[in-house]
N, C-alpha and C positions, 0 to 999 in steps of 0.2 A: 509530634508530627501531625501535619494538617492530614487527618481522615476526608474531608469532605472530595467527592470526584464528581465531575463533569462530564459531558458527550460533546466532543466535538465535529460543529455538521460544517461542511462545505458544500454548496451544489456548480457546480457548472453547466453549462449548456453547449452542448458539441455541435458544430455543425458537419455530420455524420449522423448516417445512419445506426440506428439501435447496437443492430447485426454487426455495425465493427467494429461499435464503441466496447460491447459484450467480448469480442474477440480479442479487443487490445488487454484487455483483465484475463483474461483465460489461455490463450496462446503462449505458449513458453517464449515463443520465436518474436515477438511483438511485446511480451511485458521486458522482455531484456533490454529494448529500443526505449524505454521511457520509465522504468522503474529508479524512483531515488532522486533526489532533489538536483538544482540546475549544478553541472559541473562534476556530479557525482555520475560511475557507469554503474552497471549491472551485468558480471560475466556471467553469473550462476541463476537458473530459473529453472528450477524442478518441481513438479506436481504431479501429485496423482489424483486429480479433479473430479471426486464424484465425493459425495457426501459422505463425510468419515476419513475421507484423504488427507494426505498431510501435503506439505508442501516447503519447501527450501528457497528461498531468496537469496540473493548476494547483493550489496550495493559496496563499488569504494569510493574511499575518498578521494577526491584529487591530489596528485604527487604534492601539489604547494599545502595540500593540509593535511602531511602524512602517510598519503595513501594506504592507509589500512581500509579491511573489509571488513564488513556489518553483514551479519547473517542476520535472519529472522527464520521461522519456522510456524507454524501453527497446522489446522485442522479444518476442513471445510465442514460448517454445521448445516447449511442450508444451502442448496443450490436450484431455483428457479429460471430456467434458461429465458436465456431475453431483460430479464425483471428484478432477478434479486441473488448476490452474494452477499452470506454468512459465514464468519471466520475467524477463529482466535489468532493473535500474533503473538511472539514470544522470541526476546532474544536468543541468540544460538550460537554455537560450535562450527566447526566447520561441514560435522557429521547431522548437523540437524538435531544434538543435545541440547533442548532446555536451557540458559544458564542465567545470571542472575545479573539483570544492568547493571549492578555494584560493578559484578567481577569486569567489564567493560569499562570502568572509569563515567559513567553515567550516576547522575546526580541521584538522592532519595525521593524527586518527586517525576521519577522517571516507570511507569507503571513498570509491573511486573508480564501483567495479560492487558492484552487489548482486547477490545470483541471491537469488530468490523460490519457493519450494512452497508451494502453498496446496492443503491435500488438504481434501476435504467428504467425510462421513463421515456418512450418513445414517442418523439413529438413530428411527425410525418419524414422527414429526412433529417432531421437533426432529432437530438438526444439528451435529455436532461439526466445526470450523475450527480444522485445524491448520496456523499459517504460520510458516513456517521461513527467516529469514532468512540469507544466507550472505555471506562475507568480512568479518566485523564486528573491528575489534580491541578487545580487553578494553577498557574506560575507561568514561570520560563521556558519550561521541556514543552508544556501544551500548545503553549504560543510557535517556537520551531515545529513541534509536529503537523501544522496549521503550514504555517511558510513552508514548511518541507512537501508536505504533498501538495499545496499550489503549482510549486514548482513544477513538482512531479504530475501534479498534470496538465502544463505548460507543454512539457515534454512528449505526454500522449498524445498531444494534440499534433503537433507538429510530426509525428510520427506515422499519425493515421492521415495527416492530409493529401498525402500522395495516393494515398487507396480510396479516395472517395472520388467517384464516379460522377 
């Protein structure tokens, strides 16, 4: 099995301000609108957002690809408002148990933990998002996870552009 792992970085540049790029990440009511790649929803966004919280996601699939739902769960390790989320991700249950990509039908080079940086980088009314994904092994899940949160923040975008002033 390839041991060797990777960080995969995306940045974009929002044009929005810092303040509602920070809120589209943080907002239960707002990551629901743009969580999960193009075509997939988000019924489920639970947090309790202060460092040490945990946190419950939902994404489904669309009916033409099965429509089942994808939990994730993790842990906020760091939280600098404005500037920098830290955060483990972790397949899950419906309860926010832990479980193992296997048990999901996900491939062996599908990580087990993620660790997340998401630094905002406020560049006067617009907003540089840079998210740095860690533990990825070289392949094909890395490469989707890359497409999949483009996507997904295709999704933020168009989501926050109605709130920018």
């Amino acid at each position: 099995m390839n041991s060797i792992k990777k960080s995969l970085v995306i940045t974009r540049v929002f044009d929005a301000p810092v303040e509602l790029v920070w809120k589209a990440w943080t907002d239960p009511q707002l990551v629901v609108q743009w969580w999960g790649p193009a075509h997939y929803t988000s019924p489920l966004c639970q947090t309790d957002f202060r460092e040490g919280g945990r946190y419950l996601f939902c994404m489904r699939a669309p009916e033409e690809q099965g429509g089942q739902d994808f939990y994730s769960t993790g842990v906020y390790r760091t939280i600098v408002p404005l500037q920098r989320l830290e955060f483990t991700q972790y397949l899950a249950d419906k309860d926010g148990n832990i479980i193992s990509p296997a048990d999901v039908g996900m491939p062996p080079d599908f990580p087990h933990e993620v660790e997340f940086v998401i630094e905002f980088n406020a560049q006067g009314d617009r907003t540089e998002l840079k998210i740095t994904e860690h533990n990825w092994t070289p392949g094909q899940m890395a490469e989707y996870a890359v497409a999949g949160m483009n996507q997904s923040l295709d999704k933020l975008a168009a989501a926050i552009a109605p709130l920018v002033r």
